[in-house]
C-alpha positions in Angstrom: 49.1 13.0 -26.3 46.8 14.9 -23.1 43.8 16.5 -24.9 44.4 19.3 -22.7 46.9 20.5 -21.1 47.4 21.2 -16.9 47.4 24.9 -15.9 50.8 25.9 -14.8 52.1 29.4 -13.3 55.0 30.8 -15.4 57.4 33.2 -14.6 59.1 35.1 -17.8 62.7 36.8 -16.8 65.3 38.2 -18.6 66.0 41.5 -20.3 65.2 42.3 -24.4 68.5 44.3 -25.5 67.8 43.5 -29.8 64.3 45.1 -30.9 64.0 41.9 -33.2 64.0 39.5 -30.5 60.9 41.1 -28.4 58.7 38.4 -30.0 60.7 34.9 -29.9 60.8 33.1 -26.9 62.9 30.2 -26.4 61.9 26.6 -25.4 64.1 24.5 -23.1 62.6 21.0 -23.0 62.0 19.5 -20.0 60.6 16.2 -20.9 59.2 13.3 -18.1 59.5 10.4 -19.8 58.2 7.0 -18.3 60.2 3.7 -17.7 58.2 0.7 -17.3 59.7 -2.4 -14.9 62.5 -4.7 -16.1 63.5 -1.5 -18.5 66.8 0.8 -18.6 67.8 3.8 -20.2 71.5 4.2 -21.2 72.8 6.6 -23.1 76.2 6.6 -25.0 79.0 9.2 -25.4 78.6 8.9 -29.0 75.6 8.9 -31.1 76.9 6.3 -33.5 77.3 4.0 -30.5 73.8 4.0 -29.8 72.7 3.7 -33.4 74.3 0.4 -33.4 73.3 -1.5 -30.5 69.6 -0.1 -31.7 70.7 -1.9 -35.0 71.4 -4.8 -33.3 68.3 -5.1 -31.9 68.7 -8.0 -29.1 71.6 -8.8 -26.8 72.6 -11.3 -24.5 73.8 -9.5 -21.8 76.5 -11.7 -19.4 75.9 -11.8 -15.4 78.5 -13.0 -14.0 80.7 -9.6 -14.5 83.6 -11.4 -16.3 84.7 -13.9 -13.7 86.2 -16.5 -14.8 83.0 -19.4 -14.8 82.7 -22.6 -16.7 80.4 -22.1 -19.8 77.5 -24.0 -18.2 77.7 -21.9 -15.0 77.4 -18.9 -16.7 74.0 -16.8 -16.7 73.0 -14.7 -19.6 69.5 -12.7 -19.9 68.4 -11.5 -23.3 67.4 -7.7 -23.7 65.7 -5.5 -26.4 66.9 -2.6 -27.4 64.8 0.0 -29.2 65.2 3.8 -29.7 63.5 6.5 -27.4 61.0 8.7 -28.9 59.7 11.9 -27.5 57.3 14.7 -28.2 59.0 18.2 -28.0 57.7 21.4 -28.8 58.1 22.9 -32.2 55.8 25.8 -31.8 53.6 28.0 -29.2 52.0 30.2 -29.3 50.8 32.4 -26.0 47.9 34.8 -25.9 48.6 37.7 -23.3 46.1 39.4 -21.5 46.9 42.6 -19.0 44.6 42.8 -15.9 42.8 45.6 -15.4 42.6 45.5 -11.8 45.8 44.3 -10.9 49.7 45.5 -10.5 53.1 43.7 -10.1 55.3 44.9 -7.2 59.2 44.6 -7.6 62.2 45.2 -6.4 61.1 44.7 -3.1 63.2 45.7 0.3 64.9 42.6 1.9 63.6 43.7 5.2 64.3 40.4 7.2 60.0 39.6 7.9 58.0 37.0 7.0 56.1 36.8 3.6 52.6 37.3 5.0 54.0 40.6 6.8 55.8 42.0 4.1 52.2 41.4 2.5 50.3 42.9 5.2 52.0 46.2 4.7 52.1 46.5 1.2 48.1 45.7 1.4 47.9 48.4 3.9 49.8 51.7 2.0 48.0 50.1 -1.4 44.6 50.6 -0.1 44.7 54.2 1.4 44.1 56.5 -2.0 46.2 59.2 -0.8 48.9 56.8 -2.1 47.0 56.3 -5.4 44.9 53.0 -4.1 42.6 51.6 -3.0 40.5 48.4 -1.3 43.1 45.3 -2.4 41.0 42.5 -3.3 43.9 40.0 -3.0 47.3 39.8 -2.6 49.7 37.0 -3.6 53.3 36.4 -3.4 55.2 34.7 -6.0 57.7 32.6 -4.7 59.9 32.0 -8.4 60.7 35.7 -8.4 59.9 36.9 -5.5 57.4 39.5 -6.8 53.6 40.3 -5.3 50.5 40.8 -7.0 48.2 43.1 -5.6 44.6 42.8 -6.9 42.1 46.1 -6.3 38.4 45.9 -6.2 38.0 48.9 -8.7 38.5 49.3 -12.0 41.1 52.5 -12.8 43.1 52.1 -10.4 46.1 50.0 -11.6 46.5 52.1 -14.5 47.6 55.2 -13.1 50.2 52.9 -10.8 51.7 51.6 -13.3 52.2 54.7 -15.4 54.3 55.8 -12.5 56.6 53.0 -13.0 58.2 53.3 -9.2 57.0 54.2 -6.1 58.1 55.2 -2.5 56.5 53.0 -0.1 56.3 53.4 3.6 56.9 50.1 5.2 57.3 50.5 8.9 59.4 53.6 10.0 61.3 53.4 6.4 60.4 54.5 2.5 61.8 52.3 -0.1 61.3 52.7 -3.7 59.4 49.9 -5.7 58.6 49.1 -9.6 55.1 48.5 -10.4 54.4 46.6 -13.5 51.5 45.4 -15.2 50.3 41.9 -14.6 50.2 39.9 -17.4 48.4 36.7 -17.7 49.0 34.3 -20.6 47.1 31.3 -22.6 48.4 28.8 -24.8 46.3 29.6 -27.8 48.9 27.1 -30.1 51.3 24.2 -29.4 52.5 22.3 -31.6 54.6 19.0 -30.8 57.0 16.7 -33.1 58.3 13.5 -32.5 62.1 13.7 -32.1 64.3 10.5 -31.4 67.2 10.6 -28.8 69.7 10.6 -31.0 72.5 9.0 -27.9 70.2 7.1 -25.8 68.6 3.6 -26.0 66.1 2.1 -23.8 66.3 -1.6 -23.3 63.6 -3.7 -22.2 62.5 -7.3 -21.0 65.1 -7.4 -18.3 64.5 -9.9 -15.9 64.5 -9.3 -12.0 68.0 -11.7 -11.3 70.4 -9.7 -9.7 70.1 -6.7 -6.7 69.4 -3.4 -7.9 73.3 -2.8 -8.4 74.5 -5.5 -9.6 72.2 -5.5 -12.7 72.9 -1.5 -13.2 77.1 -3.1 -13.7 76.3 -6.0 -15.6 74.7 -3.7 -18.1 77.1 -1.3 -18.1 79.8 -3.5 -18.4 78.4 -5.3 -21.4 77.4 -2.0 -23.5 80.5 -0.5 -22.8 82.6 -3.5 -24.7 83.5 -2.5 -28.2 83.3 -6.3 -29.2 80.0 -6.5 -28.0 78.8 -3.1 -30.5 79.1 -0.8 -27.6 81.2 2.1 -26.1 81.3 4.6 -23.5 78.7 4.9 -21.3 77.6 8.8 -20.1 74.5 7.4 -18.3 72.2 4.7 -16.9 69.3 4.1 -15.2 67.7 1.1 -14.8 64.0 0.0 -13.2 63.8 -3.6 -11.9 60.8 -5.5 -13.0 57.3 -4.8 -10.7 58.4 -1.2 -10.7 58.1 2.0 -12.3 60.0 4.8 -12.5 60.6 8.2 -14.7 63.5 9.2 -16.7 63.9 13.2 -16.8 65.5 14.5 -20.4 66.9 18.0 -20.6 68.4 20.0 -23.5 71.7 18.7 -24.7 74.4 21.6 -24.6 77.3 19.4 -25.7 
């Protein structure tokens, strides 16, 4: 567990119609989860499935794909399997803060120019006070929504913006109406994790580097997908040879 977590830019979208839901907001996990090399991850159709072969504990797995070999010429490696545990969120809390210097610009004209244009322009009818502005300090563009926030170099001047809620704004030889928002910036004051195990997946480890890339991903497959060997339909696979590393990416399960 980091002691401290990375700083990362968040975009919030979506529209409140229920009063009682203005407070919640709702966590999709999107958890990174490191695979170490001679590892795999497969995961099972069924939970049960994977409960078993977790049960099981080791397995001698069979390489030569079912061909018909003489018992001595056949070549079996010896996995572990053990359950994946994660960390996901169970609560957070974020502390929001409005800026008192800067404004959100939406709804914004598709006007077929580059980003640092369309900037340019906004920059230049914010700063004139005749259009209720004034010197921009900065300006950024926000490419997960498309948005720009403008930041002044005066106090009291965002407010009465955003009180207007839209604006006409002269870019070029046309006037397009915008919505200016307050900018809101947000700390995690709270976040509190639990560990939660993957209740269809099963990572297998001490697999030795034998067989191409390929060949190894089918000879596990094959072997966890046999009923007689405690196993059943595969959804998934993903397997790091040994001297390797790699990273396994876990999203909500909707199914």
């Amino acid at each position: 567990m980091l002691s401290a977590l990375p700083e990362k830019k968040m975009i919030f979208k979506g529209l409140t119609v229920n009063k009682e839901d203005m407070n919640k907001l709702m966590l999709t996990p999107l958890i990174h989860y490191p695979m170490p090399g001679g590892s795999a991850l497969i995961t099972f159709e069924e939970a049960k499935v994977a409960q078993r072969i977790i049960e099981m504990r080791e397995h001698m797995v069979e390489l030569s794909c079912g061909e018909e070999l003489e018992e001595l010429d056949r070549c079996r490696v010896r996995v572990q399997a053990v359950p994946v545990e994660i960390l996901l969120p169970s609560a957070l809390e974020v502390r929001l803060t409005q800026s008192s210097r800067s404004i959100l610009v939406s709804d914004l004209p598709s006007l077929g120019i580059c980003k640092e244009a369309l900037l340019d322009k906004l920059e230049l009818f914010f700063s004139k006070a005749k259009n209720g502005g004034s010197e921009v300090e900065s300006r950024e563009f926000l490419d997960d929504s498309g948005q720009v926030v403008l930041t002044f170099t005066q106090d009291g001047v965002a407010e009465p913006l955003i009180e207007k809620g839209h604006i006409q704004v002269l870019i070029g030889k046309g006037k397009y109406k915008v919505k200016i928002s307050p900018c809101m910036s947000g700390d995690i004051a709270n976040l509190q994790l639990q560990p939660s195990r993957c209740p269809r997946t099963v990572l297998l480890l001490g697999i030795p580097d034998v067989l191409s890339e390929e060949s190894m991903r089918d000879a596990l497959e094959i072997h966890f997908q046999k009923a007689s060997r405690g196993g059943g339909e595969v959804d998934a696979l993903a397997y790091v040879p040994a001297g390797r590393t790699g990273v396994a990416v876990f999203v909500e399960d909707r199914g």
